[in-house]
N, C-alpha and C positions, 0 to 999 in steps of 0.2 A: 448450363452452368459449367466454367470454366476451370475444373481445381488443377490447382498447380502443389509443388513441395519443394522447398526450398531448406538449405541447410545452411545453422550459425553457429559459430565458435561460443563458447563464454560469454566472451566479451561482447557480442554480438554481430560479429564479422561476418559474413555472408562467404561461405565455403564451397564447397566441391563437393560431391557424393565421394569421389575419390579421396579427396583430401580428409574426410570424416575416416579413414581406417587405418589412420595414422594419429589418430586424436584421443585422446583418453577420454572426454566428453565432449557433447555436443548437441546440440538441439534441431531436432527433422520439425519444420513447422509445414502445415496444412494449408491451404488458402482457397478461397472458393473467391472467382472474378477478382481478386486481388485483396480479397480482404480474410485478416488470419481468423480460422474457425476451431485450432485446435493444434497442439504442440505435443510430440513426443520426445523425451529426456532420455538420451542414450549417455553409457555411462560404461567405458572398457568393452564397446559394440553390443550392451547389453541394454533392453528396452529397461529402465527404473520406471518412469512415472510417465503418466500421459493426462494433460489440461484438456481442457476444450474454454473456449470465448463462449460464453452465453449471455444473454438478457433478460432471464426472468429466472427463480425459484422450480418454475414447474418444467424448464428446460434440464433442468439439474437433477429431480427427480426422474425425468424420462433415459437419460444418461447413466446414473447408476443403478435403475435395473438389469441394463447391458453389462454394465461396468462398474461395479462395486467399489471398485480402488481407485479412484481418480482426481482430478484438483479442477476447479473451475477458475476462472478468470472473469466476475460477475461486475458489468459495469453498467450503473444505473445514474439514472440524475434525481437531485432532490433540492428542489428550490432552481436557485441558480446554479448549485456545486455537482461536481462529478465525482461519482463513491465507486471507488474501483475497491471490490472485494478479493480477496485470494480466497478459497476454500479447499483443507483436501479431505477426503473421505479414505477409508480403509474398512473393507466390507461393510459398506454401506454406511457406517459411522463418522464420525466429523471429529476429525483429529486435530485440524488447527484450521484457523479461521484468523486473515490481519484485514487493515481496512486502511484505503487511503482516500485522501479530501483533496480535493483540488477545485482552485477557486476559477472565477471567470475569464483571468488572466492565466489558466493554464500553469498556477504556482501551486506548489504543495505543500495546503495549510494544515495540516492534521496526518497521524499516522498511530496504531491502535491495533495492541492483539486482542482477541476476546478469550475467555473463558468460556471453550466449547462447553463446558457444563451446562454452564447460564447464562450462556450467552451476552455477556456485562462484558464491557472494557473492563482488561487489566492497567488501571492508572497507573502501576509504574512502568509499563509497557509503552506510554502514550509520550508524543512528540507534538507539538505543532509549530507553525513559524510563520512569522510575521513579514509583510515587504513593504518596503517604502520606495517609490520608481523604479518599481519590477525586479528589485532586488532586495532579498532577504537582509532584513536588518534583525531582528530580534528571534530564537531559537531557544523554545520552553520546553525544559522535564519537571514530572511531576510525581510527587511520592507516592506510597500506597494508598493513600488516603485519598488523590485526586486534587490535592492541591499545588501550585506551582512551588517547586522546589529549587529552580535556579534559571534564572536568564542570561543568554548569553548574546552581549552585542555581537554580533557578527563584524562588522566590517573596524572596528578598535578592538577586537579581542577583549574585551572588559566583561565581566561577572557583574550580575545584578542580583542581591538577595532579596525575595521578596521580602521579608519581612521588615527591611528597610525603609520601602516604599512607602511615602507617607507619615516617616515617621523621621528619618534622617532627612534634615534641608539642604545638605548636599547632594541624595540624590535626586534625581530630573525627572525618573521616568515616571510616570503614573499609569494607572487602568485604565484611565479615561480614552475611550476606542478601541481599547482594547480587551472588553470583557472579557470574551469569545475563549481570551488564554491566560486567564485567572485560575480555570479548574482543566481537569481533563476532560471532565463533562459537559457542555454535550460535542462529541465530535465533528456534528454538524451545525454549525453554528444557525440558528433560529430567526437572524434579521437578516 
């Protein structure tokens, strides 16, 4: 097994070990045969935080016995969609926890912090977005409550109020196709 470690800027520019001590921050990524298995967050030459890539729950747990304080990078598939998780832990605890959806064309339908309590989406925390020939056409937030609170055409700049929908004949848009981004819930869409 071949590991290599590679260094990137922010932005994500691929750096110099040399060039890294001249940087205020910076990211030293891990790689086993070329693919990334874990990321350290240096920050004024100083280690902050350190990820690992995982695939499963019980890899997570085997990680923070070692490693109390750490963030994972958990991507799993459900149905057709890909659920890329963030998670970070702080002695062993789970401090913040967001969640992304991504659909079979590789677009990003869904985005959702949780409530490490309870593990629940925070609905006003929740994004999803709509494409029409691979490009985002429609972009929904939603209130506390979980329901859509404002749409935003994408490519005219136009405001859509839901509660318009259906009820003003001037506006166009309807639900119809588009349950999925009526509520915050569910962030993985179910068909």
């Amino acid at each position: 097994m071949a590991t290599t470690i590679k260094y990137r800027s922010d932005s994500g520019q691929e750096v110099t070990f040399e060039q890294t001590r001249q940087m205020e921050s910076y990211n030293k990524i891990f790689l086993e045969n070329n693919v990334p298995v874990s990321k350290e967050r240096y920050e004024l030459n100083k280690l902050v935080n350190k990820s690992y890539n995982v695939t499963s729950t019980e890899e997570i747990d085997n990680i923070l016995l070692r490693e109390p304080n750490s963030s994972f990078d958990f991507v799993r598939y459900q149905s057709i969609y890909k659920v890329h998780e963030i998670r970070s832990y702080k002695n062993g605890m789970l401090t913040d926890k967001s969640a992304t959806v991504w659909n079979e064309q590789n677009n990003l339908i869904g985005y959702a912090k949780f409530d490490v309590q309870t593990n629940n989406i925070i609905p006003g925390k929740t994004e999803k977005s709509f494409y029409e020939n691979g490009e985002e056409r429609y972009f929904f937030e939603y209130d506390q409550y979980g329901n859509c609170l404002m749409i935003y055409d994408e490519p005219y700049g136009d405001v859509i109020y839901p509660n318009r929908i259906g009820v003003d004949p001037d506006e166009p848009f309807t639900w119809q196709g588009k349950e999925y981004y009526q509520h915050a819930e569910p962030l993985i869409p179910t068909s």
